[in-house]
Each structure stands twice: as structure tokens, then as C-alpha cells.
N, C-alpha and C positions, 0 to 999 in steps of 0.2 A: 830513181830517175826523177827528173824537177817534171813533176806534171804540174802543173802552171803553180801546183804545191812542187815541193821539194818531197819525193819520194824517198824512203828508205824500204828497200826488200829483203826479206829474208824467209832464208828455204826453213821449210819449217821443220821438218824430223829435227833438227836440234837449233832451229831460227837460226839463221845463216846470215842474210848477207845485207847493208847496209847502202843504200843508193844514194839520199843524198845525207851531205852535213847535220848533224844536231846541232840545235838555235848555242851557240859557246863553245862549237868545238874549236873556234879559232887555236891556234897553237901559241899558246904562251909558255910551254915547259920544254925547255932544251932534252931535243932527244936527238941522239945521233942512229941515222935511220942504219938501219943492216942494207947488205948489196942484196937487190932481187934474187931469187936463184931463179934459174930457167927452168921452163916448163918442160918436161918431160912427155916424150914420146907423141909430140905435137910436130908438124911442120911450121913456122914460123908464121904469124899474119903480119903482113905491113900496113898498115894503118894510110889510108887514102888521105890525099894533101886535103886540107880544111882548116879554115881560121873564124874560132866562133863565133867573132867581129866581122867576115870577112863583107867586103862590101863592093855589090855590084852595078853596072851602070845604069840598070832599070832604078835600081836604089835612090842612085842620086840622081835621076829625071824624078823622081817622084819627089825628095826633098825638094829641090825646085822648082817643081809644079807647087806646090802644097803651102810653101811657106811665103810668107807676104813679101816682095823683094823692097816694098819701099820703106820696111824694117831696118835699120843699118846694125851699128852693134853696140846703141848707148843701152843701160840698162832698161830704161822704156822699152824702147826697142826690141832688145831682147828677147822681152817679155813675150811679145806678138809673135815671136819666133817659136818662143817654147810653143805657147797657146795654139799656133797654127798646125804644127809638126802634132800632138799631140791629138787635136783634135781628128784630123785627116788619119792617122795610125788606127784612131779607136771606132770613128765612124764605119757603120756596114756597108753605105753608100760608097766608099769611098776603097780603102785599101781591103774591108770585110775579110777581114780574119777571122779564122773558125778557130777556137781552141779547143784542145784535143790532149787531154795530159798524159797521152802513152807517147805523144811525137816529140823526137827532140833531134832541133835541127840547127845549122848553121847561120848566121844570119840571112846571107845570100839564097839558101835554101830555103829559109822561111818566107823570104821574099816573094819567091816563086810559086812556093808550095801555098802561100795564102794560110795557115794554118801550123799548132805546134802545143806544147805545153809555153808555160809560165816562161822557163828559162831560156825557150824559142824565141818567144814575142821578145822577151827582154833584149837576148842578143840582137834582131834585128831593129829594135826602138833607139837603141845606143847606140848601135851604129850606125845611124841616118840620124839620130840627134848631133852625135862629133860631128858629120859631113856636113851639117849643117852650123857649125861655129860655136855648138852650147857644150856645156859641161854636164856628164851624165854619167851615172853608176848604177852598177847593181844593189838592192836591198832585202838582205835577207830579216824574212818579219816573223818573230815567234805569235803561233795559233795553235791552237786546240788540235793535240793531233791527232789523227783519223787513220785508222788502223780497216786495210782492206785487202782481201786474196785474190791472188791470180796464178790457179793450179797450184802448187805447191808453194807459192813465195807469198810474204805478206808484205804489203804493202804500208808503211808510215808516211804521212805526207806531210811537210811543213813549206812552207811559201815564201816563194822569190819573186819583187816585183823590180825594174826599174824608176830611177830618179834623175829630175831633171833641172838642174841649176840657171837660174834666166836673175841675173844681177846678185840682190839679195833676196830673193826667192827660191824655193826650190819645190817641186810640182812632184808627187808619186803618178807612175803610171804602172797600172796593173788592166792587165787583159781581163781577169776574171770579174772586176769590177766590183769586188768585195770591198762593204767599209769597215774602217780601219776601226777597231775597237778602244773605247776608253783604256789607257796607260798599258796600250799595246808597244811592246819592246821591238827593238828593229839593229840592226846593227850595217854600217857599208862592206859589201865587199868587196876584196881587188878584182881585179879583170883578171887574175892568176889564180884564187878561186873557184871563180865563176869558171873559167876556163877547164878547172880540174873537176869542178861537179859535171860540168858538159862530157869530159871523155867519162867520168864515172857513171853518168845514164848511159851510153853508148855500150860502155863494157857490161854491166845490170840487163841492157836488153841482150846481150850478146848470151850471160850465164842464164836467164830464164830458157832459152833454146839448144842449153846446153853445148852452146860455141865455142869452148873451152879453151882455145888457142884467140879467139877474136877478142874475149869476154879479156884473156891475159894481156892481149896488147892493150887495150882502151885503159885497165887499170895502173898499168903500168906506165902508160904516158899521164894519166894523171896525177901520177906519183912524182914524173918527171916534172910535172909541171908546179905541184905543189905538196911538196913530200910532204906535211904535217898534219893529214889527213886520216885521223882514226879510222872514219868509216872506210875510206878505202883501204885502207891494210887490212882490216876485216874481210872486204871483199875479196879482197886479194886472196885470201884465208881461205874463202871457198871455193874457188877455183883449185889452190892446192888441192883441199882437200878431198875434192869431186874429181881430182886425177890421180889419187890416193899417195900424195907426195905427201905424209903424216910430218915430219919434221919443217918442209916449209911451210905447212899450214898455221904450226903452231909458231916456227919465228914470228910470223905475221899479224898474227891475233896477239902475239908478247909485244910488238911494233904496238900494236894500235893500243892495247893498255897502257903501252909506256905514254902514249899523247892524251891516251883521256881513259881513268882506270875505271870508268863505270859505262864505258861503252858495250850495249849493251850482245852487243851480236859476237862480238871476243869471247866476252865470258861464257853467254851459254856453247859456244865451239868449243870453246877449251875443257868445258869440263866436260863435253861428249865425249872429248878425244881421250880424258883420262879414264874415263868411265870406260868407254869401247878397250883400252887396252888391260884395262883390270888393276890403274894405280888407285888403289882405293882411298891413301891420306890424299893425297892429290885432288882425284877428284871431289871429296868430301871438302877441304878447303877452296876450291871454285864454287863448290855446290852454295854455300853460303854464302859468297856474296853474290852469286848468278840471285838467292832467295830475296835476298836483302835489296838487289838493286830491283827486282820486278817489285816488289811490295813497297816501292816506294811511286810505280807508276799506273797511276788510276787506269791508263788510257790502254794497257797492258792489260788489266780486269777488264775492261771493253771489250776488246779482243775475245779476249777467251770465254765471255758471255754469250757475244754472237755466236761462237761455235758451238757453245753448249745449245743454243738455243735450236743451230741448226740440226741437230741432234734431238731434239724431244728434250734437253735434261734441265727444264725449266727450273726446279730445285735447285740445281747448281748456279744456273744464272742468275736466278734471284739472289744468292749468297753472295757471287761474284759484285752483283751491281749496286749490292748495297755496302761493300766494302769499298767500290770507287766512290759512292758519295759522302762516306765517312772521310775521305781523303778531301773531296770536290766537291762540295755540296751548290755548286752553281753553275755547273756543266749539265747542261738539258738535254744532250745524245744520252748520258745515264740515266734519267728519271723515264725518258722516252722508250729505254731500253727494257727496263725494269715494268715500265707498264704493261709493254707487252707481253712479256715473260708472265709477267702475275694472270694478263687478261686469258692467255692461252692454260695456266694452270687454274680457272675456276675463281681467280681470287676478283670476282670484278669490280666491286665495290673498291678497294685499293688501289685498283688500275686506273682506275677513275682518275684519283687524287694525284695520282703522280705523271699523268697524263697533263692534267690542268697546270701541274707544277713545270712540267716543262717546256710547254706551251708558253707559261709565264716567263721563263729563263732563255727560249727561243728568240733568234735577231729575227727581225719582223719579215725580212726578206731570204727566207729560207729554197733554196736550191731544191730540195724537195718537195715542197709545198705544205699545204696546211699538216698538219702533224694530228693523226688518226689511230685510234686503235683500229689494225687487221680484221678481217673479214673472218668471221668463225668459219668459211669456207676452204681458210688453207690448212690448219689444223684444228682439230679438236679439242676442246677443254680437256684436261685431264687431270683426274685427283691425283693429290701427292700424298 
């Protein structure tokens, strides 16, 4: 789901399911997609009329409230246009949008609803920027990604903001009001994208609740919309496989390999699937590159640090965290990580220093706030 990051989920007994795009899954390798099969022993969901642009007439009273009208449309001009629309969208006083990255909603929805994730505000910023005369896209921005749970699913999050063209200018606007990082990578995407990650958050919250026939429709319209989409055939994939359709699961998870072979929620399915049915070469050759593709992701050793940690298995985390920074030696959620882990195993001298360290590698404007070794009150030091 795009929480104002671009979410990817996945069920975790064998990491399942993928929410949004990874930063280059654009589809540059001709694959001819297979025909859906239908879902099995579901009644059908029809998917309610909605358009992720769609635009209401409160929308456009507020474009015209908002924007300077004795702007016309020389590129000066323009400008004031961007500037005005922007400013009145991001002000609290004004349109005071709450961001909330589990909502993900329509334009016209977000309009009303005042609140959304990332791909929320964007749908409704773009579509009151066009009403208003400018040119605007969606932008998808590679970040540091951040691996988090919700019941069984883990959550990856990467970030979608919109952009707004005023002559030869063009303005980012992001809700979350994050800045933009030195030779941070960014790439535009279509409105047929954006559109296809929109029903893929929708179907993501539909399989979290286990909506198995809603979760099918949403992915399947985003298939319709933009069939080149690894992470959703994966999706797709778990839905089969959570309605124990084994042979469309695995067409689906073979689909999204074919568009990007290191996607990472195919692999680890596919080799569950070989494994659960007893193809031992099978699963043995997924097994290796399922190994190969996580040892090559720091942010994957994060993960599975947090958990160890939530576990007491501070030994394992520390091995874990110090193997992401042999990888990332300038990612400060690891040395942060790591401190803890050392501080809660007795090591506190250590903890010290890599506490400092990541304090030093921390952006100064941290969402959590100052960056702290934990209170000996929630757990106990403990020798290893």
C-alpha cells in the first residue's frame, strides 16, 4: 500500500505479498502476460466506480478559491499558479490534511476525507493542479527502505510524491514534507502506474483481512490497468495461494519473475511451494537464489534483527546488524539498531559508540526524535 511511502507487504510464514512497486520495476522486458484464471469457489466482487484522478466540485471551488486569478497562463504567471495551489494544499490552515499512510483513497475521497497516505494526497494535488491549467505527475523517489509489521504481513515502504510543472520550472510536492536527499534517484510515473499501485493498495488491504475474492478483484484490475507489474503478480500469487489454487499461484509468481527475476516475494513463494510439495531439486535451486537475492539486501538484515530482537536474541541481532553495515556502512537505523541490541546485551561501552555513530549519520529532522539508548526498564541486560 503507498503510505505516503510506497508500501510493499508480505505474509510472512514464507514473506508473501508485495504492495507497492520497487524503485526500477518499470517493465522494460517484453513478457507476454498469461490469462488470469479465476478465483475459485468465491462469489465474484465488482469493484465500485472510482477514478484516482477523479475530481469533484468542492475540488474545483477550492482551485478557485486558492489560486490567484489575476495569474493568466504566461510562464510568470504560471508560476503564481503553481505557488498558490501548492501552498493552500500543504497549509493546516487552509485545506489541513492529515496524513495517515494505511489510507488510500481517491482523489475526490481525499478531498472530503481531508486525509490519506502519500499516493492519496498525490491523487488529489494532481488533480486540482490539471483543473487548474498546470502540468503535474506522479514521482516515484528511491529511500532507505523501512521494513515494518502489521499481524502477519511486513510492510517495505518506498515513496511517492507529486510534481508540478509552472513554465520551465517544476516544484515537488510531498505531504510528508521530507527532504529530498543529496543524488537522491527519482523517476516519473504514468497516471496508468499510479493508477495500478492505487487498486494494488486497495487489493493489499483487502488480503491483510483476508478478503480473498475483494483482495482478487483490486489486483486484477491493476493488472488490467498496467499488466507489467512484478509486485502484483506476486500479489496475485497470494491470494491463489491462500485459496490453495497451488498451480495459479505459481503461474503468477513465474509472471512476475518473468518481469523482474529478483523479485523478491516470488521467490521466497515459489520455493515454499516446492518445498511444501516435496520437489527437493526444485526447491533447492529457488532456495539459492531466494539466498542470494536476500544477502544482497541490508534492509532485509534489519528486518530480521528487529525480530530477533523482539525475541530477547540480542546475539543474533548483533550478527545480523553488523552484516547490514558491512553492506551500508552509512545507514543510521543499523548502527541505531545495533546499539540497542549491544546496550540491552551488557555491552554498553560499544553501544555508546555506535549510538554516537548514528546520531552522526541521522538527518537532523528525524520523525522520531532525538535518537536514545532504551530505558533498562523494558528489558534486562543480559549475558551472552
Amino acid at each position: 500500500m503507498v503510505d505516503g511511502f510506497r508500501q510493499f507487504k508480505a505474509f510472512l510464514g514464507t514473506v508473501a505479498i508485495a504492495l507497492i512497486a520497487l524503485l526500477g520495476a518499470c517493465s522494460t522486458v517484453s513478457v507476454r502476460a498469461p490469462e488470469i484464471p479465476p478465483l475459485e469457489n468465491h462469489a465474484p466482487y465488482e469493484i465500485p466506480e472510482m477514478d484516482p484522478l477523479g475530481l469533484s466540485p468542492e475540488m474545483t471551488a477550492f482551485v478557485r478559491q486558492h489560486i490567484n486569478h489575476k495569474y493568466g497562463f504566461t510562464e510568470r504567471r504560471m508560476d503564481g499558479r503553481a505557488w498558490s495551489l501548492t501552498y493552500a494544499a500543504l497549509d493546516p490552515n487552509l485545506l489541513n490534511f492529515d496524513y495517515d499512510p494505511m489510507i488510500t483513497l481517491p482523489a475526490d475521497q481525499a478531498f472530503q476525507a481531508r486525509q490519506g497516505n502519500c499516493l492519496t494526497f498525490s491523487n488529489m494535488f494532481i488533480a486540482m493542479a490539471r483543473e487548474a491549467g498546470l502540468s503535474a505527475w506522479y514521482q516515484e523517489v528511491k529511500i532507505p527502505t523501512k521494513w515494518t509489521a502489521v499481524k502477519d504481513t511486513v510492510l517495505v515502504s518506498k515513496h511517492v510524491n507529486a510534481v508540478v510543472q509552472s513554465g520551465s520550472k517544476t516544484y515537488t510536492v510531498d505531504v510528508s514534507r521530507r527532504k529530498p536527499e543529496p543524488f537522491e534517484v527519482s523517476r516519473r510515473l504514468s497516471d496508468a502506474e499510479a493508477a495500478a499501485q492505487f487498486y494494488n493498495n486497495l487489493g493489499a488491504d483487502a488480503l491483510i483481512v483476508e478478503d480473498l475474492a475483494r483482495a482478487y478483484a483490486f489486483f486484477r484490475k491493476a493488472l488490467e490497468t498496467y499488466p507489467g507489474e512484478s509486485y502484483i503478480w506476486s500479489n496475485l500469487g497470494v491470494v491463489f495461494k491462500r485459496n490453495l489454487q497451488i498451480d495459479a499461484a505459481l503461474l503468477a509468481y513465474q509472471t512476475a519473475l518473468q518481469y523482474d527475476p529478483n523479485e523478491m516475494v516470488a521467490l521466497n513463494n515459489t520455493y515454499a511451494i516446492y518445498e511444501e510439495a516435496g520437489n527437493a531439486a526444485a526447491a533447492e535451486d529457488m532456495r539459492r537464489r531466494v539466498e542470494k537475492n536476500r544477502q544482497k539486501n541490508p534492509y532485509f538484515l534489519l528486518y530480521q534483527a528487529e525480530t530477533a530482537k523482539e525475541e530477547l536474541r540480542w546475539a543474533d541481532a548483533i550478527n545480523l546488524l553488523n552484516r547490514a553495515i558491512r553492506m551500508d556502512g552509512k545507514e543510521y537505523r543499523f548502527y541505531y539498531s545495533l546499539a540497542q541490541s549491544q546496550y540491552y546485551s551488557g555491552k554498553m561501552a560499544v553501544a555508546q559508540v555506535n549510538l554516537e555513530r548514528a546520531i552522526e549519520l541521522a538527518p537532523p529532522d528525524l520523525d522520531d526524535g532525538p535518537l536514545t539508548l532504551p530505558g533498562k526498564e523494558q528489558y534486562p541486560p543480559v549475558d551472552l
